[in-house]
DOGURO-197529 format. One record per residue (C-alpha): residue in one letter; x, y, z. Coordinates in steps of 0.5 Angstrom, whole numbers. Example, Ala and Ser with C-alpha at 12.3 -4.5 7.8 and 13.67 -1.06 7.14 Angstrom:
<pts>
<doti:A, xx:25, yy:-9, zz:16>
<doti:S, xx:27, yy:-2, zz:14>
</pts>
This chain:
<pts>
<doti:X, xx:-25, yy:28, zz:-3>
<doti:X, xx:-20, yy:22, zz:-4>
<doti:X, xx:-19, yy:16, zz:-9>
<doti:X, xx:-23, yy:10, zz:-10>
<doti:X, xx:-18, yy:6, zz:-11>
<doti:X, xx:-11, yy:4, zz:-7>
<doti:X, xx:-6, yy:-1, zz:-5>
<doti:X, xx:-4, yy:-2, zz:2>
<doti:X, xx:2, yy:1, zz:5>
<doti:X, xx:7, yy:-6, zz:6>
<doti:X, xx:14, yy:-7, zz:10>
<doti:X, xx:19, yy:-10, zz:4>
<doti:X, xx:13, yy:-9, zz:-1>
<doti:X, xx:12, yy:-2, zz:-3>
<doti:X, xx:19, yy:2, zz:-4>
<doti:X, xx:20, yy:7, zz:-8>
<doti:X, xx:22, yy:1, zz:-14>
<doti:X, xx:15, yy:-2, zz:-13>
<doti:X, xx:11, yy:4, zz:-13>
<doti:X, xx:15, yy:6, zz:-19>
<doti:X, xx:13, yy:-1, zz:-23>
<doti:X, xx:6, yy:0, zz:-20>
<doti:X, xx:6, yy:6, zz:-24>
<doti:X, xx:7, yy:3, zz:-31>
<doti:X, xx:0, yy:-1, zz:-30>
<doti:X, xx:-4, yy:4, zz:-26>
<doti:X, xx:-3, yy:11, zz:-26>
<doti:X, xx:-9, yy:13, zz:-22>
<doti:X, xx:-9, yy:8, zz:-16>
<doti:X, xx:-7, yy:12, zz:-10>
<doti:X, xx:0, yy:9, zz:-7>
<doti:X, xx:3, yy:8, zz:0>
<doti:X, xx:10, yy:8, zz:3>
<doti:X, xx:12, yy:2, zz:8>
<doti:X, xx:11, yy:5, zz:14>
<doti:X, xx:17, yy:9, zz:17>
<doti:X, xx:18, yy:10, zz:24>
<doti:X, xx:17, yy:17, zz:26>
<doti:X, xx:23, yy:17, zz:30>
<doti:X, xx:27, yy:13, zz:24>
<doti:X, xx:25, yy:21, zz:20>
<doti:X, xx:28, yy:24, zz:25>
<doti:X, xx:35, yy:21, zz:26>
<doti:X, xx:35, yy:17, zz:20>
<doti:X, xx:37, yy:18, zz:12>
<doti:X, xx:31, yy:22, zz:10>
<doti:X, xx:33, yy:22, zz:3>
<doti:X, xx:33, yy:14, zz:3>
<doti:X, xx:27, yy:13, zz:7>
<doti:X, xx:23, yy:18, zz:4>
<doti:X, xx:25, yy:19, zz:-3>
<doti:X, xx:21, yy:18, zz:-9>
<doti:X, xx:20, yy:19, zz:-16>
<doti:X, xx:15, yy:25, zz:-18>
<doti:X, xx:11, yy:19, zz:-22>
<doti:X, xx:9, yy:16, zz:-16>
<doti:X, xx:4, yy:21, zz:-14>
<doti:X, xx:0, yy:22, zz:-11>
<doti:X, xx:3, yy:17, zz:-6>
<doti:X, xx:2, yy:17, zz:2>
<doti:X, xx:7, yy:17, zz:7>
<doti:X, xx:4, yy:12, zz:12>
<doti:X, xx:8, yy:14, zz:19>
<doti:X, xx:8, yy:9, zz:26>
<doti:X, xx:8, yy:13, zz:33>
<doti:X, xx:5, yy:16, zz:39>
<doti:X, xx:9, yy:23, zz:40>
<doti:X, xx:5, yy:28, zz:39>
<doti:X, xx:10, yy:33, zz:37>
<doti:X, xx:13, yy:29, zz:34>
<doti:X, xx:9, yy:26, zz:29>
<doti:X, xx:7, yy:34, zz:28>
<doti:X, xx:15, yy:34, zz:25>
<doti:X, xx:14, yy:28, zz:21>
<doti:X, xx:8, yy:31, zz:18>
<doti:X, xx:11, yy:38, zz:17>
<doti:X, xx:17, yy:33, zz:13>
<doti:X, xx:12, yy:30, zz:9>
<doti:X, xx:9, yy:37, zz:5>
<doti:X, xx:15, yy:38, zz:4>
<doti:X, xx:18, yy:32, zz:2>
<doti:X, xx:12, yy:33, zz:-3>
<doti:X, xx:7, yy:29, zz:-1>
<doti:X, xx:0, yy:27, zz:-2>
<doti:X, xx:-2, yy:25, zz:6>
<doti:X, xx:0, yy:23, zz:12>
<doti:X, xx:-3, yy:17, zz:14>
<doti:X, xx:-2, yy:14, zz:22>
<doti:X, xx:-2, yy:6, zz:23>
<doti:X, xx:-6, yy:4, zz:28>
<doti:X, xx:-6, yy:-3, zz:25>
<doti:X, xx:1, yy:-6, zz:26>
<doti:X, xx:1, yy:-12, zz:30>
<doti:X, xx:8, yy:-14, zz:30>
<doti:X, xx:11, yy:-14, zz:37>
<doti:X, xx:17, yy:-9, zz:34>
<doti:X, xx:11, yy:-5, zz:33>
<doti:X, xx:7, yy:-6, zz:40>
<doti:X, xx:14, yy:-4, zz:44>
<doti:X, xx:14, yy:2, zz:41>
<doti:X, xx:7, yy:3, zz:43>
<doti:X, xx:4, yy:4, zz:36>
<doti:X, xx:1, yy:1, zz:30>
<doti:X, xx:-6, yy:-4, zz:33>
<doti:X, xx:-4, yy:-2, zz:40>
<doti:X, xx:-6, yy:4, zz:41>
<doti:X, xx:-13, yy:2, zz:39>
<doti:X, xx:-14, yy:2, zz:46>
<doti:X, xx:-13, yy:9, zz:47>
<doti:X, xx:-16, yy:13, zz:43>
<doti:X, xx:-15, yy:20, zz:46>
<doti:X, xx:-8, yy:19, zz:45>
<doti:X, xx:-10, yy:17, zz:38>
<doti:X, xx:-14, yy:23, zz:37>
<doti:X, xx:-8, yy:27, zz:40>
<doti:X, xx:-3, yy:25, zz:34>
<doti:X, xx:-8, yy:27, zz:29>
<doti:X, xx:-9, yy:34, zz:32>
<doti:X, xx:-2, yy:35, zz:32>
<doti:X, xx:-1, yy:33, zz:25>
<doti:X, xx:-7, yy:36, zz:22>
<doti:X, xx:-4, yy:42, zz:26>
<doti:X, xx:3, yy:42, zz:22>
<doti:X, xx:0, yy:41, zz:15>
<doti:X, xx:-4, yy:43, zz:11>
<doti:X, xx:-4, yy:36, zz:7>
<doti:X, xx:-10, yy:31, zz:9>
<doti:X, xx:-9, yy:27, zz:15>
<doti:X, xx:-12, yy:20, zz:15>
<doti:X, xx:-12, yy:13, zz:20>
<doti:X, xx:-12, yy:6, zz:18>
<doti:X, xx:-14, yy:2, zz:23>
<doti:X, xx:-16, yy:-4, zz:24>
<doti:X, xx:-24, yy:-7, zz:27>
<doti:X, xx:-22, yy:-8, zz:33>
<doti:X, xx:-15, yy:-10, zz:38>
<doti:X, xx:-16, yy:-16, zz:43>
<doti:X, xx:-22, yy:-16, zz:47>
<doti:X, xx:-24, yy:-11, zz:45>
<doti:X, xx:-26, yy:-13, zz:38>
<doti:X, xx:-34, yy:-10, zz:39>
<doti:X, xx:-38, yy:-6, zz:33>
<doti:X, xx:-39, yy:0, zz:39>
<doti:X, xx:-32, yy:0, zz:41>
<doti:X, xx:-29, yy:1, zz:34>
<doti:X, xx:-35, yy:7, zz:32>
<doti:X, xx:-32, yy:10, zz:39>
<doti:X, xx:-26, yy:10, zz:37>
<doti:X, xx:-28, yy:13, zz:30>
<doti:X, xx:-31, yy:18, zz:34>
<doti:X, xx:-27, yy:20, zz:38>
<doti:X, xx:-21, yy:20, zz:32>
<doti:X, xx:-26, yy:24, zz:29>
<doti:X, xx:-27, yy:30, zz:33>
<doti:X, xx:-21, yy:33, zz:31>
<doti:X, xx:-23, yy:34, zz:25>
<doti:X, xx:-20, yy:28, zz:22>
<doti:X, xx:-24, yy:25, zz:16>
<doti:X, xx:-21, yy:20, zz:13>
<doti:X, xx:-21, yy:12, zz:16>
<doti:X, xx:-18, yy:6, zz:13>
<doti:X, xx:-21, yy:0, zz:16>
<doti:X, xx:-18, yy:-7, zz:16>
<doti:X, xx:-24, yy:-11, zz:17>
<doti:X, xx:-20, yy:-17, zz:21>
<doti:X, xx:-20, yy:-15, zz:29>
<doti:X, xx:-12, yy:-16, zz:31>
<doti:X, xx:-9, yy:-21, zz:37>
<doti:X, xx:-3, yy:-18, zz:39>
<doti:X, xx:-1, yy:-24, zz:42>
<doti:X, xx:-1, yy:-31, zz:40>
<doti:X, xx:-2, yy:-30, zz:32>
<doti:X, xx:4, yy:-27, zz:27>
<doti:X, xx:3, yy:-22, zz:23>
<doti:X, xx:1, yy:-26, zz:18>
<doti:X, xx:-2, yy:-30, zz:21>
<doti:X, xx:-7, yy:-23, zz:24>
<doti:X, xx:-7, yy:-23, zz:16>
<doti:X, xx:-11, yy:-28, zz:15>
<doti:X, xx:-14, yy:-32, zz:22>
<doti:X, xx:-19, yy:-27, zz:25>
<doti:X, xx:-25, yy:-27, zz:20>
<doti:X, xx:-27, yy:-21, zz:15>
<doti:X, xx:-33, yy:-17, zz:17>
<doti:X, xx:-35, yy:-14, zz:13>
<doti:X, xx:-41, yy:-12, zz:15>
<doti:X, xx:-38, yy:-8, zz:21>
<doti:X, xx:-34, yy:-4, zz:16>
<doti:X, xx:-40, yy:-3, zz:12>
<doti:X, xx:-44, yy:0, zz:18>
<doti:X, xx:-39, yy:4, zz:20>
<doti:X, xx:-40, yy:9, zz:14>
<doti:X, xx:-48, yy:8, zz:15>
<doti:X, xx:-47, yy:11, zz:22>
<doti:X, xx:-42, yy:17, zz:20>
<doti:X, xx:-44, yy:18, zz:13>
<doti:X, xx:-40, yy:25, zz:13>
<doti:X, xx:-33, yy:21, zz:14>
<doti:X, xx:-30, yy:18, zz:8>
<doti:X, xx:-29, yy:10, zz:10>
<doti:X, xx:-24, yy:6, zz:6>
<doti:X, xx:-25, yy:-2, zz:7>
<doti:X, xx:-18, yy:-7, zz:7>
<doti:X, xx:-18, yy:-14, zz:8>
<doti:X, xx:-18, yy:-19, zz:3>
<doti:X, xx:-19, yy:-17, zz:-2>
<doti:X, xx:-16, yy:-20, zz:-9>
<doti:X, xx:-21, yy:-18, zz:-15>
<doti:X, xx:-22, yy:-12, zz:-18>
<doti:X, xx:-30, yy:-14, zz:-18>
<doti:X, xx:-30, yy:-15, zz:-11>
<doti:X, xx:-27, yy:-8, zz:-11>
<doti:X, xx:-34, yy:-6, zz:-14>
<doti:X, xx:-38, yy:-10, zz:-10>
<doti:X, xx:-36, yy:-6, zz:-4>
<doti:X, xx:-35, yy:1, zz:-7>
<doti:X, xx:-43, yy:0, zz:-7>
<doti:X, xx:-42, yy:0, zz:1>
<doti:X, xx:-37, yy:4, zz:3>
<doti:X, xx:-33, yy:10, zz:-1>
<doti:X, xx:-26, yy:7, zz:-3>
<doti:X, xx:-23, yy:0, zz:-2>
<doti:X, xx:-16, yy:-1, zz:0>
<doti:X, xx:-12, yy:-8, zz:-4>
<doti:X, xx:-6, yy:-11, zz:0>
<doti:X, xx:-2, yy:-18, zz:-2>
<doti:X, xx:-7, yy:-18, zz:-8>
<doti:X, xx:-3, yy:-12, zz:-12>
<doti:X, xx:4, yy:-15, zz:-10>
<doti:X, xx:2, yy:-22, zz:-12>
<doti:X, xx:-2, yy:-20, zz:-18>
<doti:X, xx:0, yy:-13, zz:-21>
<doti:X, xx:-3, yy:-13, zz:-27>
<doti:X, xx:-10, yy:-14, zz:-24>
<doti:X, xx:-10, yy:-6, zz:-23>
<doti:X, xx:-9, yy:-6, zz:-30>
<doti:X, xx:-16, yy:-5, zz:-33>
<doti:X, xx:-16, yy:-1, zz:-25>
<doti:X, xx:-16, yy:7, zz:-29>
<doti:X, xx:-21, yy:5, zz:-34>
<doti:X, xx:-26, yy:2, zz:-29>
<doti:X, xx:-25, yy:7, zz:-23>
<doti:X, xx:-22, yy:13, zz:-25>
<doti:X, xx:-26, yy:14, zz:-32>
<doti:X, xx:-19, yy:14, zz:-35>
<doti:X, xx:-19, yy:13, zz:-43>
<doti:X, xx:-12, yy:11, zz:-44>
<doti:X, xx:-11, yy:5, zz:-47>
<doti:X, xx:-10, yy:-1, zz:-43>
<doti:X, xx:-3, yy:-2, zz:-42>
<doti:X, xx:1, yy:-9, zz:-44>
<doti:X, xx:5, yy:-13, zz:-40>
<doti:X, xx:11, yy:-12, zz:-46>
<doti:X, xx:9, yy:-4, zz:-45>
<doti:X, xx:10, yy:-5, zz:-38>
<doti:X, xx:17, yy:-8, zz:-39>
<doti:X, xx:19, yy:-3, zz:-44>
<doti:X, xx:17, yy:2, zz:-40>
<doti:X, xx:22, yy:1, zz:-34>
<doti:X, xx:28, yy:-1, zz:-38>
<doti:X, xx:31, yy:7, zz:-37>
<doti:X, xx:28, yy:6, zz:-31>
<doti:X, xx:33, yy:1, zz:-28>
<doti:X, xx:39, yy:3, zz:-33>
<doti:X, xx:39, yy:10, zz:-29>
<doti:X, xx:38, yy:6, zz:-22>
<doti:X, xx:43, yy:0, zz:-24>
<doti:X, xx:48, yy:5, zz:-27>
<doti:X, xx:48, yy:9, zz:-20>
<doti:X, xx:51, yy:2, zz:-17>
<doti:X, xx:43, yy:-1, zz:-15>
<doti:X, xx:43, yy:-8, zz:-16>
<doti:X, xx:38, yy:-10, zz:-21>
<doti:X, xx:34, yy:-15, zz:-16>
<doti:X, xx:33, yy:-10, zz:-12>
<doti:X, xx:28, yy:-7, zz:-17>
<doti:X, xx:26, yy:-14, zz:-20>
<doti:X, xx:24, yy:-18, zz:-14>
<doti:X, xx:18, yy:-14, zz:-14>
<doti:X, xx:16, yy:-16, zz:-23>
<doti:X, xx:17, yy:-23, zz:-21>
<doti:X, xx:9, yy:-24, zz:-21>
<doti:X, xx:7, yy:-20, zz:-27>
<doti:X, xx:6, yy:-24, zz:-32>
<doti:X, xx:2, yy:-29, zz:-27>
<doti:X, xx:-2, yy:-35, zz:-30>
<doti:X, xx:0, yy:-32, zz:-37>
<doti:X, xx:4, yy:-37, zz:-41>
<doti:X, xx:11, yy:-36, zz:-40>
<doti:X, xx:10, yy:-35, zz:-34>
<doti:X, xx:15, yy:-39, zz:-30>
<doti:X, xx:21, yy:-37, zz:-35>
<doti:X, xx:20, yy:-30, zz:-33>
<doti:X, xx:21, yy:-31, zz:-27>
<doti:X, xx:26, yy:-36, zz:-27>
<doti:X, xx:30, yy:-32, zz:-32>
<doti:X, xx:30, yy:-25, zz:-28>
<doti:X, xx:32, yy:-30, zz:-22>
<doti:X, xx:38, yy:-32, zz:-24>
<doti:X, xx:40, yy:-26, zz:-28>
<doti:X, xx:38, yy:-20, zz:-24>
<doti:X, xx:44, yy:-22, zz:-18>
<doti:X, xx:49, yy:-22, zz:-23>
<doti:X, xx:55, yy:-16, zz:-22>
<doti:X, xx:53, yy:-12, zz:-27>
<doti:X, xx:46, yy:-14, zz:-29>
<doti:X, xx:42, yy:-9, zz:-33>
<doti:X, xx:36, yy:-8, zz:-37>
<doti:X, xx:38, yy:-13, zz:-42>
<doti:X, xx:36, yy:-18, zz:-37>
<doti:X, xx:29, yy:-16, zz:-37>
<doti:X, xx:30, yy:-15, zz:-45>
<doti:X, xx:32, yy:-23, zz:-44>
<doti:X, xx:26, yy:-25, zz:-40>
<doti:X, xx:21, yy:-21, zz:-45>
<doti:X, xx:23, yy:-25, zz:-50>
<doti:X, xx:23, yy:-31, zz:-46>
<doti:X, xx:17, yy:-31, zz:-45>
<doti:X, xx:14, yy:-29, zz:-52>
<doti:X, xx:17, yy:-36, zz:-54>
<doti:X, xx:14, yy:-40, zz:-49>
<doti:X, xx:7, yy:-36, zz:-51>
<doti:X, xx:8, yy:-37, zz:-59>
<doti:X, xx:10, yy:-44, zz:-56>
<doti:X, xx:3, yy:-46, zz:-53>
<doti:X, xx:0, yy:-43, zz:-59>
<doti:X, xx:2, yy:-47, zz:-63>
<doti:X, xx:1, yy:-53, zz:-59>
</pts>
């Protein structure tokens, strides 16, 4: 019915360049799109703010709104765009979020939550999922939140990615609603218990692919968020241990190597290099050499005409500081 694995849609994160590099070191973890507005599909560039790579797949276009016509259009582009999912934030806590009446907000009404997932579900014939949060405000109870998925699910609607922190929409940054309200878990967990006919997605604190395993014991999928941008190559072992892939794990050096034509095609059609970089800072992550690689990359990748010889330079940076420490 769905994967095991996924990493969280992210504003500034998750672009087609970070989901194509995600792609050199998991080929079956599900990827997800940042969040994009249902009005910006509308009225804006679709090309530019739906555009992806068929190696990306299977990927999930996440939308932001509470039109219900206008989300059912949003599904529509998404199956012809050649998506995988649509999923619906009821998750988001910025204020830009809640002035639109969307995102963690519209916890509180979940009619008109279940009225969006209707119209969607009626437009596609692609799966349509919720990532919503344990709770909004006060309104943070166990019974709350299995109401909420209740009424949701009534609409046919299988699907639930849950963020097991309760969000406050006012008084904390989105940050800070990533990290303040304390984990629950064990809502989360109970929540499949009490609907084991749904399939529950848990998110929230997650950093370990062992700690993945331990909820997987609990729910059907788990969900990594910050963790998959900080620490990339985590997911490297991900396919083998999750999706029984036999492939061979690949090497960070494989995984560099793999996306120089990548950047030669994007920086010859006038992207700058950073644009694509910025998000491989962290692969080699408490590796030796580490630093090099980034201070290297940094330096380099905003450069006029900086290309894939620069990830070249990094590479071999980082393989003398790791023949250095072993010969130290």
């Amino acid at each position: 019915m769905g994967y095991p694995v996924s990493i969280a849609p992210m504003m500034d994160r998750t672009d087609r360049h970070y989901r194509y590099f995600m792609r050199q070191i998991t080929q079956r973890t599900l990827l997800y799109t940042e969040m994009v507005t249902a009005q910006a599909i509308k009225h804006g560039d679709r090309d530019r703010l739906l555009g992806f790579s068929p190696a990306e797949k299977p990927l999930v276009l996440q939308v932001g709104g509470d039109d219900p016509q206008l989300l059912a259009e949003c599904a529509r582009i998404a199956e012809d765009f050649g998506y995988d999912e649509i999923n619906l934030n009821v998750g988001c806590p910025s204020d830009r979020v809640q002035s639109g009446n969307f995102g963690a907000c519209l916890m509180a009404q979940p009619e008109l939550v279940a009225e969006c997932v209707a119209a969607m579900m009626a437009a596609t014939s692609i799966p349509v999922s919720v990532k919503h949060r344990i709770g909004v405000d006060d309104l943070d109870s166990y019974d709350a939140m299995a109401q909420f998925v209740a009424t949701v699910a009534a609409t046919g609607c299988q699907r639930f990615t849950v963020h097991a922190r309760k969000a406050w929409l006012k008084g904390l940054s989105p940050k800070e609603n990533r990290n303040v309200p304390p984990l629950r878990y064990a809502d989360v967990y109970r929540l499949k218990r009490d609907f084991p006919q749904l399939w529950i997605e848990i998110n929230g604190g997650i950093t370990t692919l062992a700690q993945t395993q331990t909820h997987l014991a609990q729910v059907d999928a788990v969900m990594i968020g910050r963790a998959a941008y900080d620490t990339p190559y985590l997911f490297a072992e991900c396919d083998r241990q999750f999706f029984g892939s036999t492939e061979a794990v690949p090497t960070r050096s494989q995984v560099v190597h793999a996306m120089l034509p990548y950047v030669d095609h994007w920086t010859g059609q006038g992207l700058k290099l950073n644009s694509i970089t910025r998000h491989m800072l962290m692969l080699f992550h408490g590796q030796p050499g580490s630093r090099t690689w980034r201070r290297l990359i940094t330096e380099n990748a905003c450069l006029p005409g900086a290309g894939s010889e620069v990830l070249e330079a990094a590479l071999a940076g980082v393989e003398k500081a790791a023949n250095a420490s072993v010969l130290v």
